[in-house]
DSSP file (Angstrom, degrees, kcal/mol; ACC not computed):
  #  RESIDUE AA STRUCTURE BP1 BP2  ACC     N-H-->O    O-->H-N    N-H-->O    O-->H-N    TCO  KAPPA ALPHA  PHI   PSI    X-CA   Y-CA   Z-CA
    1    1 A X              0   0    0      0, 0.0     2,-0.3     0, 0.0     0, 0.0   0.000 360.0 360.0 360.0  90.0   -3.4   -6.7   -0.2
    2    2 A X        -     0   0    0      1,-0.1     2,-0.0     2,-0.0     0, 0.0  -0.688 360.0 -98.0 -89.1 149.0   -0.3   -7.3    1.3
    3    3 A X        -     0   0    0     -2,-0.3     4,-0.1     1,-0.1    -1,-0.1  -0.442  18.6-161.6 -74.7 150.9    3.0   -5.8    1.9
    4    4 A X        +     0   0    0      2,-0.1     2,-0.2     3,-0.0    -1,-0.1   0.602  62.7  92.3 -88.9  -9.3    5.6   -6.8   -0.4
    5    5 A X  S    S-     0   0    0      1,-0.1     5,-0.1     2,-0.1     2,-0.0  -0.546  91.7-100.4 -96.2 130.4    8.7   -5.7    1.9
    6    6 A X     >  -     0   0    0     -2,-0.2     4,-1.4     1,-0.1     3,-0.4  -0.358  38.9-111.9 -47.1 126.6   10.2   -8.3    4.1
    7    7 A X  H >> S+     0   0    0      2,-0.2     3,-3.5     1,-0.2     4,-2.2   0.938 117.3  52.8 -38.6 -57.0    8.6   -7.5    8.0
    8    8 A X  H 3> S+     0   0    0      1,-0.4     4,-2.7     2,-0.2    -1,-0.2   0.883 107.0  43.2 -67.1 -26.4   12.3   -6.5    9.0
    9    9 A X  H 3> S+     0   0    0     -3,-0.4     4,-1.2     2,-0.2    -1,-0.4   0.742 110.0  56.5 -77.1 -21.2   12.8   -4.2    6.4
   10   10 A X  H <X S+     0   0    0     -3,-3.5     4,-2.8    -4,-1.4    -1,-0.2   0.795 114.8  46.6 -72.4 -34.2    9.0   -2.9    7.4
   11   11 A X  H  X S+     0   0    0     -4,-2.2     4,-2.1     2,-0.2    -2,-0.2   0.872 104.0  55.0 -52.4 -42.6   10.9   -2.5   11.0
   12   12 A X  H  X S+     0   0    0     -4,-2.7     4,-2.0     1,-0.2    -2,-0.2   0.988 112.8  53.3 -76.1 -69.8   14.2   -0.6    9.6
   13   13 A X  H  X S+     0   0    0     -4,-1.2     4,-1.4     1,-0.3    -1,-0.2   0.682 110.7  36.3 -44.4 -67.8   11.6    1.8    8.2
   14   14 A X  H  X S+     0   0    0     -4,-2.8     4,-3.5     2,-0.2     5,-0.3   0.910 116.9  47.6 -66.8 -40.4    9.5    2.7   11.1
   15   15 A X  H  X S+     0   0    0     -4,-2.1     4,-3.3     1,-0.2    -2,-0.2   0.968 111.2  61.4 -67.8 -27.2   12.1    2.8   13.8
   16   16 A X  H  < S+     0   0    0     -4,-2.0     4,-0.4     1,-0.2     6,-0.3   0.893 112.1  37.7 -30.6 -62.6   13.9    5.0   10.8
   17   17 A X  H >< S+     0   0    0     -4,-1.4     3,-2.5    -3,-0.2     5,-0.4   0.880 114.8  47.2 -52.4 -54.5   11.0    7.3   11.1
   18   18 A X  H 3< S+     0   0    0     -4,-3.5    -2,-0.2     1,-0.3     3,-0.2   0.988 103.8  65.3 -68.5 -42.3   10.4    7.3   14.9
   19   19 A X  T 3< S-     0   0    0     -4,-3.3    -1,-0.3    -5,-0.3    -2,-0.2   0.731 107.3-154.0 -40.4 -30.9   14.7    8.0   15.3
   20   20 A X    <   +     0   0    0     -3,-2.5    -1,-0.1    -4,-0.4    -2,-0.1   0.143  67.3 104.2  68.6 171.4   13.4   11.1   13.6
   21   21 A X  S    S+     0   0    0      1,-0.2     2,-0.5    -4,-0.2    -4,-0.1   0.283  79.0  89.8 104.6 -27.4   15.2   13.7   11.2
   22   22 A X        -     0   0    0     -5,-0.4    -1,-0.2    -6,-0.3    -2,-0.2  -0.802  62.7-146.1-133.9 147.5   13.3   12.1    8.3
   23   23 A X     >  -     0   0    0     -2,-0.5     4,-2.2     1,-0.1     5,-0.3  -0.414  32.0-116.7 -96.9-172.2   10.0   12.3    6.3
   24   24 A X  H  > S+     0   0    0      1,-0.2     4,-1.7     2,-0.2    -1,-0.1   0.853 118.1  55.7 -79.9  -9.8    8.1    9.8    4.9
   25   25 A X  H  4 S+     0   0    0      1,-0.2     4,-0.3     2,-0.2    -1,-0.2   0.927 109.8  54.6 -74.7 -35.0    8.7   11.2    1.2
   26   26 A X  H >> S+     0   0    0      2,-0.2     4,-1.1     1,-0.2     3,-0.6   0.911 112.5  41.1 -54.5 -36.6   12.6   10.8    2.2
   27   27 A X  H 3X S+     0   0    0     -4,-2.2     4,-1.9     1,-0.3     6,-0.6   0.612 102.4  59.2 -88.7 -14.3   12.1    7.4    3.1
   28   28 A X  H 3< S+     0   0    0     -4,-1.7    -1,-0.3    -5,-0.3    -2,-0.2   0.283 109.7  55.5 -90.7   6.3    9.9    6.4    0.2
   29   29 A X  H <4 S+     0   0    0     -3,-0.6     3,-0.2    -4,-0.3    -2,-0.2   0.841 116.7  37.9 -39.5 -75.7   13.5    7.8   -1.7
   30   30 A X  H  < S+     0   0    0     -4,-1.1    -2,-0.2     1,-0.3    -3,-0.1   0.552 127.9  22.3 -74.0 -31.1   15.3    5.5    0.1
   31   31 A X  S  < S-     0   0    0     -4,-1.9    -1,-0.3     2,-0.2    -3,-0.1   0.284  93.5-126.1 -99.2  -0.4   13.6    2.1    0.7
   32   32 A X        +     0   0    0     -3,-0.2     2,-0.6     1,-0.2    -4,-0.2   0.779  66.5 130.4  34.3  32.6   11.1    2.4   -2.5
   33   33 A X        -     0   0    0     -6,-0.6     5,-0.2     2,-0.0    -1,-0.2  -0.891  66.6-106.5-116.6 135.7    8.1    1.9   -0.5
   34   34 A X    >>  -     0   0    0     -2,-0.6     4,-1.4     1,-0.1     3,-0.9  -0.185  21.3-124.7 -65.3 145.0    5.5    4.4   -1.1
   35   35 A X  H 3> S+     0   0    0      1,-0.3     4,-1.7     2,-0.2    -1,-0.1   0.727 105.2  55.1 -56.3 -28.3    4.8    7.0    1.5
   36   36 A X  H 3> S+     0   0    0      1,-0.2     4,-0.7     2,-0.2    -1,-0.3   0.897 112.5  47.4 -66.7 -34.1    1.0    6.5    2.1
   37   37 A X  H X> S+     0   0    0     -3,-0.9     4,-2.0     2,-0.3     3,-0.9   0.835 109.8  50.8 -62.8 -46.5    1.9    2.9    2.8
   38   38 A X  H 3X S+     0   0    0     -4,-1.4     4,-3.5     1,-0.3    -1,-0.2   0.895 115.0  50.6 -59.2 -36.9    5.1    4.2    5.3
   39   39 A X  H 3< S+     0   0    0     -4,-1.7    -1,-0.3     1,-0.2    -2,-0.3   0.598 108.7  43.5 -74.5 -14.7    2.2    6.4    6.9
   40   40 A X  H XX S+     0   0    0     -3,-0.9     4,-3.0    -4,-0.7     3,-1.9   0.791 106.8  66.0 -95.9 -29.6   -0.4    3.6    7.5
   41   41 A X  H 3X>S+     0   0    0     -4,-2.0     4,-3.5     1,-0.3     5,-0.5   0.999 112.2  39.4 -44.6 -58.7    2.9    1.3    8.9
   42   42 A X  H 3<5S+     0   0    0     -4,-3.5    -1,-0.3     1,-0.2    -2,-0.2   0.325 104.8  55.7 -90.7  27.9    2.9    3.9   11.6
   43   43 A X  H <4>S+     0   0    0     -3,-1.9     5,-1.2     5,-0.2    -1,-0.2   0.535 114.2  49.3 -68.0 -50.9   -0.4    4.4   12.2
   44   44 A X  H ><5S+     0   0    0     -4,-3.0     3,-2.4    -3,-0.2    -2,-0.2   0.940 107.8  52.3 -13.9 -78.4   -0.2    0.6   12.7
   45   45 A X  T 3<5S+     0   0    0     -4,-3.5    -1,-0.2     1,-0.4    -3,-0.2   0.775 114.2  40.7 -78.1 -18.7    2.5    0.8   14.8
   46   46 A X  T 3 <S-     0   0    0     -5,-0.5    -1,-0.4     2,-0.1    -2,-0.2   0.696 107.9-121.1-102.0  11.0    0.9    3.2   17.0
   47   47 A X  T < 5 +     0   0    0     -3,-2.4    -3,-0.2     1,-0.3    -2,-0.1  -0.005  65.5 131.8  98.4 -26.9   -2.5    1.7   17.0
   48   48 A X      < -     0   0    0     -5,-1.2     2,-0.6     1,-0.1    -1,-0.3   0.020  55.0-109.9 -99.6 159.6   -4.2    4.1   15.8
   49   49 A X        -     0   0    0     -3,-0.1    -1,-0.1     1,-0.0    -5,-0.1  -0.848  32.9 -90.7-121.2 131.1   -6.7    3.4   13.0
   50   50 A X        -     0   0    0     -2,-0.6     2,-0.4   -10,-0.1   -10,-0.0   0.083  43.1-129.3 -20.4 119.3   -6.9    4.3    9.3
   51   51 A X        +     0   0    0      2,-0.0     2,-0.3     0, 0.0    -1,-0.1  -0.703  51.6 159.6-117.1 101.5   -9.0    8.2    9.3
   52   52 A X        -     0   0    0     -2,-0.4     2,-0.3     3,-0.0     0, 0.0  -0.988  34.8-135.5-130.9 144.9  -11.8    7.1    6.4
   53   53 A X        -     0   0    0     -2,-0.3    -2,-0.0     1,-0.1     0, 0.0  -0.838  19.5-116.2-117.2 173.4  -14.9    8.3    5.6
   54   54 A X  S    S-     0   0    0     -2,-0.3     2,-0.4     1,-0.0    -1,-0.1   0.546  83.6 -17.0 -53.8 -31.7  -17.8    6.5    4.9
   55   55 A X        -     0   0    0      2,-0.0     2,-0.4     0, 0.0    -1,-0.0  -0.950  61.6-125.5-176.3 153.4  -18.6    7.3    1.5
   56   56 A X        -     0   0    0     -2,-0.4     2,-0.2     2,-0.0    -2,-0.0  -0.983  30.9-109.9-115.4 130.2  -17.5    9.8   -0.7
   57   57 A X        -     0   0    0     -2,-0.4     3,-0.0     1,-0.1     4,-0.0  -0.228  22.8-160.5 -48.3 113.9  -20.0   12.1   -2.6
   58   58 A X  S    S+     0   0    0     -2,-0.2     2,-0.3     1,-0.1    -1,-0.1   0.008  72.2  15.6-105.0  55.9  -20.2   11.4   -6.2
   59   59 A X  S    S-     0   0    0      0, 0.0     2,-0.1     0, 0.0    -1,-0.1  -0.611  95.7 -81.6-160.2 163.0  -21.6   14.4   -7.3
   60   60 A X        -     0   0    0     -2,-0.3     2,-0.2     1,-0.1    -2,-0.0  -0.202  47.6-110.7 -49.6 146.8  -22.1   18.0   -5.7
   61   61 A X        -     0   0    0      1,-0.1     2,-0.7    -2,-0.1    -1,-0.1  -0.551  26.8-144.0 -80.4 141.1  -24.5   18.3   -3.8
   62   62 A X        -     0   0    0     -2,-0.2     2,-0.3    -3,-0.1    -1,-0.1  -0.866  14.3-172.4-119.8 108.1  -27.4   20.6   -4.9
   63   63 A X        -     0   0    0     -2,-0.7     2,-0.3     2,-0.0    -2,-0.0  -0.700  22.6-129.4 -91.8 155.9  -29.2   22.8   -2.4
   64   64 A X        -     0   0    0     -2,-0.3     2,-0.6     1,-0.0    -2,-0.0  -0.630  18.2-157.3 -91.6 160.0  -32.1   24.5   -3.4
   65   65 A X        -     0   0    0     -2,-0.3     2,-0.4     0, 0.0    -1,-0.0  -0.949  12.0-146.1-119.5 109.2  -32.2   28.3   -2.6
   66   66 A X        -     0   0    0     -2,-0.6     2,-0.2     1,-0.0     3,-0.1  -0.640  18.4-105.6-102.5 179.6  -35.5   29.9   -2.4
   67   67 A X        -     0   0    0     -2,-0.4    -1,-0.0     1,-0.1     0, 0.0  -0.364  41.3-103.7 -73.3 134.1  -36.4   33.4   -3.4
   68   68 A X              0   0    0     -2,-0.2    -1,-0.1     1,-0.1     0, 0.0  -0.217 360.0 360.0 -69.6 147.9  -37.0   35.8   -0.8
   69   69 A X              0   0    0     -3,-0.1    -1,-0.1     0, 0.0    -2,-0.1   0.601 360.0 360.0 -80.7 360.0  -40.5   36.5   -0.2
């Protein structure tokens, strides 16, 4: 899964961002690149690492309740 956007144009983005004034839904307007994407570029660029969790529940969870004695 790669990006499809040229690295400079992944540059013009983020320093776009950091210059401030603009969100990422503005910039996903302007460039077409989708916003979660803009948001992991700068997660990237600041090091920091994608927030996932392990596993996602597929169903609710059922606790049992018992009856009061």
């Amino acid at each position: 899964m790669g990006d499809k956007k040229q690295p400079a144009t992944r540059e013009k983005i983020v320093l776009e961002y950091l210059v401030g004034g603009v969100t990422y839904r503005q910039l996903e307007a302007k460039w077409g690149v989708d916003h979660a994407t803009i948001q992991r570029w700068m997660l990237q660029h600041k090091g920091l690492p994608r927030k996932r969790t392990d596993s996602y529940p597929t169903q609710k969870s059922t606790i049992k309740v018992l009856p009061p004695p």
